[in-house]
C-alpha positions as CSV (number, residue, x, y, z in Angstrom):
1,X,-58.6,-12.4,-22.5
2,X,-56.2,-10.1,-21.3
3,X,-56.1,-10.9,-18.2
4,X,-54.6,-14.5,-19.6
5,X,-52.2,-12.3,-21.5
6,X,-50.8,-10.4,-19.2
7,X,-50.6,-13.4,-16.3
8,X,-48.5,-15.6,-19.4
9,X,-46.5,-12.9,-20.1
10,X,-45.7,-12.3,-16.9
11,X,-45.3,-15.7,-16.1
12,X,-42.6,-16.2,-18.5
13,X,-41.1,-13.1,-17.4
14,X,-40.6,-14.8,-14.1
15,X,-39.3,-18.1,-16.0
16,X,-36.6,-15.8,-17.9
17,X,-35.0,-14.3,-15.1
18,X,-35.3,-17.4,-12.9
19,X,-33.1,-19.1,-15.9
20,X,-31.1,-16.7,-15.7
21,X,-30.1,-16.0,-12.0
22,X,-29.4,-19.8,-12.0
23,X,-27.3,-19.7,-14.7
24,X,-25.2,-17.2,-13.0
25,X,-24.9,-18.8,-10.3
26,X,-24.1,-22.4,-11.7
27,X,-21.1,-20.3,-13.8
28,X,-20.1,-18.7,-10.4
29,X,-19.8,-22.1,-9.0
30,X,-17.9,-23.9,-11.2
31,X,-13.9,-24.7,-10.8
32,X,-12.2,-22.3,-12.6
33,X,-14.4,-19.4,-11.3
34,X,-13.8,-20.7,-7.8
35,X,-10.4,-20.9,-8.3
36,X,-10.3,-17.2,-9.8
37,X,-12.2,-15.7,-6.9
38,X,-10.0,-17.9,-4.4
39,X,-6.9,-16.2,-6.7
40,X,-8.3,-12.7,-6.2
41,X,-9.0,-13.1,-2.6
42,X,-5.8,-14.4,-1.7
43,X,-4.1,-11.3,-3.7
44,X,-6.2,-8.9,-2.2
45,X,-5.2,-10.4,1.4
46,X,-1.8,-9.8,0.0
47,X,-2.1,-6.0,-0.8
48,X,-4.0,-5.9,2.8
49,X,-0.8,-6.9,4.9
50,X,1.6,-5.4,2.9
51,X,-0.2,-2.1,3.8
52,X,-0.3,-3.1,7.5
53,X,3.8,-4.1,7.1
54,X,4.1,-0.7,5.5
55,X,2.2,1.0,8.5
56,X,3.8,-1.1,11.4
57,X,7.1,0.2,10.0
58,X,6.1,3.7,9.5
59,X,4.5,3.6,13.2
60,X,8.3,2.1,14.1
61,X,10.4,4.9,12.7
62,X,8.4,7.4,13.9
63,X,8.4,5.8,17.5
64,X,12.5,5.5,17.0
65,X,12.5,9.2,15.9
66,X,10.9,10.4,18.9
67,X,12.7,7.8,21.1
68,X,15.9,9.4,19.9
69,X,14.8,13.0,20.3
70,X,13.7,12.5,24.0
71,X,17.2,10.0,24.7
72,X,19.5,12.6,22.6
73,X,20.5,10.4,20.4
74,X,19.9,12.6,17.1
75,X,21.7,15.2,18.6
76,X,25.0,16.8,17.8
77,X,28.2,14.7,19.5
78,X,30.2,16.3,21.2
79,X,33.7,17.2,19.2
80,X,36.1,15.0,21.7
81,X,34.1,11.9,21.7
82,X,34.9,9.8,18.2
83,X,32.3,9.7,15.5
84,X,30.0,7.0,14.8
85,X,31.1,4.1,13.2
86,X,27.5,4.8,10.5
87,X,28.8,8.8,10.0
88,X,32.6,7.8,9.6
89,X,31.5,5.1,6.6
90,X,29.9,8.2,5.0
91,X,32.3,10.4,5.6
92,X,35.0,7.9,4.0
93,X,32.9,7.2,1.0
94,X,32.4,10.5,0.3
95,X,35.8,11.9,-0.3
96,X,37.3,12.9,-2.9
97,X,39.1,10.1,-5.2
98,X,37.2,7.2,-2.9
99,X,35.3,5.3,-5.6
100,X,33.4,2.7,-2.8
101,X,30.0,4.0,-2.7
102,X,27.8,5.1,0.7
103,X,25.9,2.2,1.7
104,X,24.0,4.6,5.2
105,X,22.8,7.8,4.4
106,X,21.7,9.8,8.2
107,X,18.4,10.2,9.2
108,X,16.6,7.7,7.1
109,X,13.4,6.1,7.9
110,X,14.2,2.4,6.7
111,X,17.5,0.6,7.3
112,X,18.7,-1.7,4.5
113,X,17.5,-5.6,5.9
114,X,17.4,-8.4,3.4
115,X,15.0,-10.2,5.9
116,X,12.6,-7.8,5.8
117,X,11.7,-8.1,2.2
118,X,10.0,-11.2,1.8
């Protein structure tokens, strides 16, 4: 006698949870949850490049910061050549009674380019 129990109960044990993994999986496959998980992969693909784009530029300034070390570009000028175009802009902007604001500033890691911000 409880040997018949115990199989019934256990048999509808087994009937319970196979209901129920079904059920999950029939919600999982219907439109809207597709479309939700299709929605949350695509964002997370998002996130994914924009951290690569963020590296690959990283990786790019660095290289152009070494690249300018080693070819002397970051170095001092020397006093009888003119300035650069980028340094006389700043130095224009930044006197006294000149309202027009500084659009460079030296030595920074990204440069202003609309078609980089997609």
């Amino acid at each position: 006698m409880f040997r018949r129990t115990f199989w019934f109960t256990a048999g509808a044990a087994a009937g319970v949870w196979a209901t129920t993994k079904v059920n999950r999986k029939i919600r999982a496959l219907t439109p809207e949850s597709l479309a939700a998980q299709a929605a949350n992969k695509a964002i997370d693909a998002g996130h994914r490049l924009k951290d690569f784009a963020l590296d690959v530029r990283d990786g790019m300034a660095q290289r152009e910061a070494e690249l300018g070390e080693v070819l002397g570009l970051n170095g001092r000028t020397d006093p009888e050549l003119p300035t650069q175009r980028r340094i006389a802009v700043i130095g224009e902007a930044g006197q006294p009674g000149n309202d027009k604001q500084i659009k460079y500033i030296e030595n920074t890691t990204y440069t202003y380019n609309r078609n980089e911000d997609h």
